[in-house]
N, C-alpha and C positions, 0 to 999 in steps of 0.2 A: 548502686552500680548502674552505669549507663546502658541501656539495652541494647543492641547490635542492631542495626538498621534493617528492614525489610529489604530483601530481593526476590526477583521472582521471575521466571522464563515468558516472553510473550512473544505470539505467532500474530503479526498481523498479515493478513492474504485476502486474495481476490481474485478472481477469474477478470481479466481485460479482455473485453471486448468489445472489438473496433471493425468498422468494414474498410473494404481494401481501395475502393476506387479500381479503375480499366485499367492503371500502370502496374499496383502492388499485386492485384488482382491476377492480372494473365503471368506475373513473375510466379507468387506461388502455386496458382493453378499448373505453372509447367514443372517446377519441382512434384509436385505430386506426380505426374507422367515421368518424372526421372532425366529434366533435361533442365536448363540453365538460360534464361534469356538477360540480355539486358537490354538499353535501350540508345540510342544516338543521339548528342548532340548538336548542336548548329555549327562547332569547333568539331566535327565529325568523330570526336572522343566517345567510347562506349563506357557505359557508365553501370556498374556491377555494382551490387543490387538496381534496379533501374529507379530514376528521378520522376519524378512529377510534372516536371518546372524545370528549364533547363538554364544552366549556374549563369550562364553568361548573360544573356537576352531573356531570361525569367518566363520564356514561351512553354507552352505544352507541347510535350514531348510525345511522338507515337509509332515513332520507326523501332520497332522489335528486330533485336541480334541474336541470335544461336552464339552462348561461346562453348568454350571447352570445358570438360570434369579435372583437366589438370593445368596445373599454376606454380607461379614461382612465390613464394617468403618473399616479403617487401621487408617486413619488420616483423618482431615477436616478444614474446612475454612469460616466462615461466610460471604456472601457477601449479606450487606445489602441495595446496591444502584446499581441493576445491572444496564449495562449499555444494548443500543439497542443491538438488536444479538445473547444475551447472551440465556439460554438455557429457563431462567426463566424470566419474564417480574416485580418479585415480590420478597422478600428478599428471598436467597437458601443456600446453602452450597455449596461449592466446595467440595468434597471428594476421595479419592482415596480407593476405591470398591474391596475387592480382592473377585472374585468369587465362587464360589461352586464347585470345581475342576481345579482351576487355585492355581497357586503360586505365582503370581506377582501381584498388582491391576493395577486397571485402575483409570483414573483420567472422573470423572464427576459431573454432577449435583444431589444433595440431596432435593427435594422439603419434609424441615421437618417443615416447620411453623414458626420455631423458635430457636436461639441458644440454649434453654433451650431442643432441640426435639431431640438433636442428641451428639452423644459420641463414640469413639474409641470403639471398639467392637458392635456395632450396627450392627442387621440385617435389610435390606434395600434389594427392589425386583425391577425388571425392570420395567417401567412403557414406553410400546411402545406408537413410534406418531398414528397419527388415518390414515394416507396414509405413508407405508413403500418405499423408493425409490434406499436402496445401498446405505446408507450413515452412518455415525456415530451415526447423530442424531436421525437415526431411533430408535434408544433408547433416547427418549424426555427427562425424567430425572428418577432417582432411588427414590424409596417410603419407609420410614418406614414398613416391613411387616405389621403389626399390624394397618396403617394407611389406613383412608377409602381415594379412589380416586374419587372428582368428578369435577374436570378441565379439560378444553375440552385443547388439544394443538393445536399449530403451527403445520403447515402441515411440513412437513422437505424442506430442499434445492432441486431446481432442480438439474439433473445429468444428460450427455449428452442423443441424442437421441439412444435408443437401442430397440433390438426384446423382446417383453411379455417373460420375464423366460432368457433372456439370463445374462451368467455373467457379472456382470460390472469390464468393462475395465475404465474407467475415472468417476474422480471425481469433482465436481466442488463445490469448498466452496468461498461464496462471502466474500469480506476482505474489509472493511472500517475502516477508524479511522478520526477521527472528533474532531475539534477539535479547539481553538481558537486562531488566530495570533494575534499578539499584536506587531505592527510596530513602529522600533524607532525612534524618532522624525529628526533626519535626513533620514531616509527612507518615513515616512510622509511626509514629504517636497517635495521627489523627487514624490511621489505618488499624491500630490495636484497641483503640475507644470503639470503633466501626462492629468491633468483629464482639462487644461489650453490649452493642446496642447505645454508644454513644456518640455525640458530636462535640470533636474536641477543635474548637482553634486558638488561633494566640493572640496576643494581642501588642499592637506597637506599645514601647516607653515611653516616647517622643508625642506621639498625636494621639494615643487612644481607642485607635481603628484596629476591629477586630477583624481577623480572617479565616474564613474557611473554604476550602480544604489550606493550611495555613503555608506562606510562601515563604519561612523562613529570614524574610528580612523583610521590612515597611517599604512599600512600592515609593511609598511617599517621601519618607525620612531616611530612607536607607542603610537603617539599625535592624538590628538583629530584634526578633521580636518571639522574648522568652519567654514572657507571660500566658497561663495555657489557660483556656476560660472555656467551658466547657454550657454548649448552648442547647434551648430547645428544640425539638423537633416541630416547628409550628415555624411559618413564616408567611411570607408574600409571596404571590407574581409581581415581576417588574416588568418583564417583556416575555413575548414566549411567540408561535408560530406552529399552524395546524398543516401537519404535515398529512396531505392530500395523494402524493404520487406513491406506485410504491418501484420498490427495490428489491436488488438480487439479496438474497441473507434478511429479510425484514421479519422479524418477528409478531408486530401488531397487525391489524388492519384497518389500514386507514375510514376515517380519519380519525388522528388522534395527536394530543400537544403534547410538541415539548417546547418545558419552558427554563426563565430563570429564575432561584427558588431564592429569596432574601432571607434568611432564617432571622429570628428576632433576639435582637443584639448582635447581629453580623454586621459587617461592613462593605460587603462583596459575595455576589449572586454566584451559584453554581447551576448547570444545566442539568435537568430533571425531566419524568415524564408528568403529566398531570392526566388525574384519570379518575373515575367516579364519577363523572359527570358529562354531559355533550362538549363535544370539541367545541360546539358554538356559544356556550355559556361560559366560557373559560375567561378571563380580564383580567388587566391590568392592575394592581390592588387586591385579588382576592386572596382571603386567608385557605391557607392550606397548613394540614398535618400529614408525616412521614405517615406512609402503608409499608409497615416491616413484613418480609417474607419471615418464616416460622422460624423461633430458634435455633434448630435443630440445622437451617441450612445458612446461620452463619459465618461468615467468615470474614478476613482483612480486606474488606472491598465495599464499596458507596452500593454494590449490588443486591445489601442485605435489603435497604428498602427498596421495594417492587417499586414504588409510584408516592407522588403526593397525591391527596385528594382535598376535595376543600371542606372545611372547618363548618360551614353555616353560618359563621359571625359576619359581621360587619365588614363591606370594605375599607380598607387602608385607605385614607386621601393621599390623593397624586401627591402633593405638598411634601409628603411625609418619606416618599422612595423618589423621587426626582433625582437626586442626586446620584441616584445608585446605578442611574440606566446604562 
């Protein structure tokens, strides 16, 4: 019987951050005071959220406008299964706000209750977070004027470290997307040999060429490629790169490679770390064997091996992976 294919939940995330420049800059340094600027065009149009660069004539912009906390619905959008993140935890409107001295809207959150609570020309008023920080969100979401408010909100995102009052220079919005993999039954395969202590890939009918982690059909011939061949944990460098800078979330420290790992009787290189040795002895052609992390913390993932390291044999001649690069 055919086995059911691997699935499995994945959270990829990141803190972004970015600095604001004097126009993004003095906008949300003024939401943090609880006031709303935009900026002027050379067509004498105020422009909510404020531009850079202005649309017409592509000049820099610096003339700062005060508008208003309340605005009319230009356009809107029902969202009735927000997701984490979003501005509201409960069904909203997306809407685009043109403000009380602006000419352009803005795009935000409408907390109206209900599709039936909200309509194009709607007057709607700011509704600030309960701790302002410099950020967008510091405007929590927009209210029907007429609407009573009594939802307490989310505090807003944190922003880098700075002095009480001064402007902010950087912003930081965290970024996730979530979300569900669903592996195809020849990548299942290669992913249950994994969790075995094996490397399984397959191989085309047509040319020959073996693959791992296996693509389900010959990149080359574009047949399905059944054939499951099961390889060792020994291969090549064909290319690789010493990674010198570091990064938010880094695990190693620098320096230290990663490379591409040719396994023997593979057709196609996988990215790996290489380690047991100096970043600077690492090459092109060197033999390397899997460094499996302990049985005990196996599972369906390329994560069982920690690292390659290298063998002590012989270099590969360039000759012999050329093709592979």
């Amino acid at each position: 019987m055919t086995e059911t294919p691997l699935a499995a939940p994945l959270n990829v995330g990141f803190d972004y951050t970015r600095s604001t420049g004097p126009v993004l800059g003095r906008f949300v340094t003024a939401l943090r005071d609880r006031r709303i600027e935009g900026v002027r065009g050379s067509d004498d149009r105020v422009h909510v959220p404020p531009v850079e660069y202005d649309p017409v004539t592509a000049e820099q912009l610096g003339e700062f406008v005060p508008v208003g906390e309340e605005g009319t619905v230009v356009s809107w959008s029902w969202c009735a299964q927000p997701l984490d993140g979003q501005p509201l935890n409960r069904p909203f409107a997306w809407a685009l706000v043109k403000l009380d001295g602006a000419d352009t809207p803005m795009l935000h959150a409408v907390d109206a209750g209900s599709p039936g609570n909200i309509h194009s020309g709607q007057r709607v008023r700011v509704r600030w977070a309960e701790e302002t920080v410099g950020h967008i969100r510091d405007i929590a979401y927009f209210l029907p004027v007429d609407a009573e408010d009594t939802a307490p909100t989310e505090p807003a995102p944190p922003v880098a470290e700075r002095e009480e009052g001064a402007p902010i220079s950087v912003v930081i919005t965290p970024v996730h997307l979530k979300y569900l993999h669903s592996a195809s039954p020849e990548e299942s395969t290669y992913l249950r040999g994994l969790a075995e202590g094996k490397m399984i890939g397959q191989r085309c009918p047509a040319c020959g060429k073996v693959y791992i982690p296996p693509r389900g059909a010959c990149p080359t011939d574009g047949v399905p490629t059944t054939d499951e061949v099961e390889l060792p944990d020994t291969g090549i460098v064909t290319t690789f790169c010493i990674v010198n800078v570091p990064f938010l979330g880094q695990r190693l420290k620098p320096p230290y490679v990663a490379a591409y790992i040719l396994l023997d009787g593979a057709d196609i290189a996988f990215l790996h770390l290489v380690l047991g040795c100096a970043a600077e002895d690492v090459r092109m052609g060197m033999r390397v064997r899997a460094a499996w992390k302990p049985r005990e913390e196996w599972w369906t993932s390329l994560e069982n091996i920690s690292h390659f390291e290298p063998t002590g044999e012989p270099d590969a001649a360039y000759e012999t992976f050329a093709h592979h690069l």
